[in-house]
N, C-alpha and C positions, 0 to 999 in steps of 0.2 A: 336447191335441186330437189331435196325431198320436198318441201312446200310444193313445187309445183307440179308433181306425182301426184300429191295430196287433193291437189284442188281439181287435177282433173280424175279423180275418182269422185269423188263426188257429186264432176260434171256430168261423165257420163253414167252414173246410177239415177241421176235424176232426167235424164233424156231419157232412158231406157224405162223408168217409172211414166214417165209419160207419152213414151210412144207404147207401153202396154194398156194404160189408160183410155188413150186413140184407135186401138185396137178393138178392145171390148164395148166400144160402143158408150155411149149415154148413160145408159141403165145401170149396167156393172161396173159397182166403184170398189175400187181398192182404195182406202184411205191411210190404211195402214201402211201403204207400201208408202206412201209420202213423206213418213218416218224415217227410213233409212235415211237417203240422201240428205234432210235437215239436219239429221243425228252426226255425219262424215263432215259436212259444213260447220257446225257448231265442234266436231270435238276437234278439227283439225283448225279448222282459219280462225274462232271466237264465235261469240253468240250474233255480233253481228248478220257475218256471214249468213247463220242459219237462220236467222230470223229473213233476213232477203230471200233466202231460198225460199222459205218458206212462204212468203209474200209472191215470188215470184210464179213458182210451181202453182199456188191455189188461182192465180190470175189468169193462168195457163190452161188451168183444168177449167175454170169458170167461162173463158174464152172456147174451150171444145164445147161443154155444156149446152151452149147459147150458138155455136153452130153448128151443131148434128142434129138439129130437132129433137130438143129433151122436151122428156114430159111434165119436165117444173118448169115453169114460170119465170121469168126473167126474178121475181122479188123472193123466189124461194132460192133462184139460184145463187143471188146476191147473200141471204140471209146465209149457207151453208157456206160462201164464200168468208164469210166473216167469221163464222163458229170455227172454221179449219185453218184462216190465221193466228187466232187466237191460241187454237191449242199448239197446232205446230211449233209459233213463236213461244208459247209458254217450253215447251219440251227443247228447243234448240236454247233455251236459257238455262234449265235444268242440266242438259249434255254437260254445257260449257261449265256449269257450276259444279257439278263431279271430275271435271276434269281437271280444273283448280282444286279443289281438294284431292285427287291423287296428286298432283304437283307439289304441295304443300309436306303431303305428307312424308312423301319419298325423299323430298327436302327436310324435315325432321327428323328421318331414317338417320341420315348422313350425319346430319349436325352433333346427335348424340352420338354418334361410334366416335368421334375424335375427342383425343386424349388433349390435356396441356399441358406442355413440355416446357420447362424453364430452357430458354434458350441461353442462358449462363452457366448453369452448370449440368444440365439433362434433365432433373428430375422432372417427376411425372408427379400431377395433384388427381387424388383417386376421390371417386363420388364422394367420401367424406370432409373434402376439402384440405386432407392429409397430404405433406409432399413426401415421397420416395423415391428412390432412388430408382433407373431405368431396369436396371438388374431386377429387382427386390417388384416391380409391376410388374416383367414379364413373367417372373415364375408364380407368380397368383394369378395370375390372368391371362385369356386367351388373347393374341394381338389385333391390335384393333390400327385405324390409321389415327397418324398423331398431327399435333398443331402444335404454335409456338407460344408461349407463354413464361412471364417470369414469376417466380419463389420471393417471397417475400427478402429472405438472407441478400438474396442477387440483388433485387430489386432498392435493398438499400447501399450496398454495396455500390452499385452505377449510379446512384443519385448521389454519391459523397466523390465519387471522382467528377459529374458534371459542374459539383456545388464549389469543384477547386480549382474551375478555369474560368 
């Protein structure tokens, strides 16, 4: 449901980029404004996405360009056609590549806040790879969210009752 919020904002910031585009005539170009909608495209769908958009929107614009009687040239238009793929597609790869790295990281946020807790007898193994007891981590430490894990005592402990069936 949210995906599909998602994609049509970006639908319509890039209809809206382009019916301002068609407005202003030929001459006045906002190139920058092209940015947005590849930017909603790439950080929302992938870099795919944004790179089409961005394929799509300059074909769009090149297609006004060539009929509203511009004052460039079918080969000038082509040529700015190509420089504005190029960078769009480069920046809707960049979106999407900052947007994996907050991903990533927000995912390593997490990873580190969990504790390992012997799931045989409770304790807790602390950054030094010391086990303590659940008591004995909470009062040094503020609470953190925990995970399961066993103590090496437990851990041999269960492997001598598996090793006697």
């Amino acid at each position: 449901r949210d995906r599909a919020w998602q994609v049509l904002l970006w639908l319509a910031v890039s209809v809206f980029v382009l019916m301002l585009d068609y407005t202003l005539g030929p001459v006045i170009q906002f190139h920058l404004l092209f940015i947005f909608p590849v930017s909603l495209a790439a950080w929302f769908s992938g870099w795919r996405w944004g790179v089409a958009l961005a394929l799509v929107l300059t074909l769009a614009r090149l297609w006004l360009a060539t009929s509203l009687d511009s004052p460039w040239t079918i080969t000038e238009s082509l040529f700015n056609a190509v420089i504005r793929i190029v960078v769009l597609g480069a920046f809707a790869m960049l979106v999407h590549r900052v947007r994996q790295s907050l991903d990533i990281a927000r995912e390593v946020r997490l990873l580190r806040e969990l504790l390992p807790v012997c799931c045989g007898c409770k304790q807790i193994q602390n950054e030094r790879g010391e086990w303590q007891s659940l008591e004995q981590h909470a009062l040094t430490r503020q609470s953190a969210p925990f995970t399961t894990a066993m103590c090496p005592s437990c851990l041999t402990h269960y492997q001598e009752t598996f090793n006697r069936r």
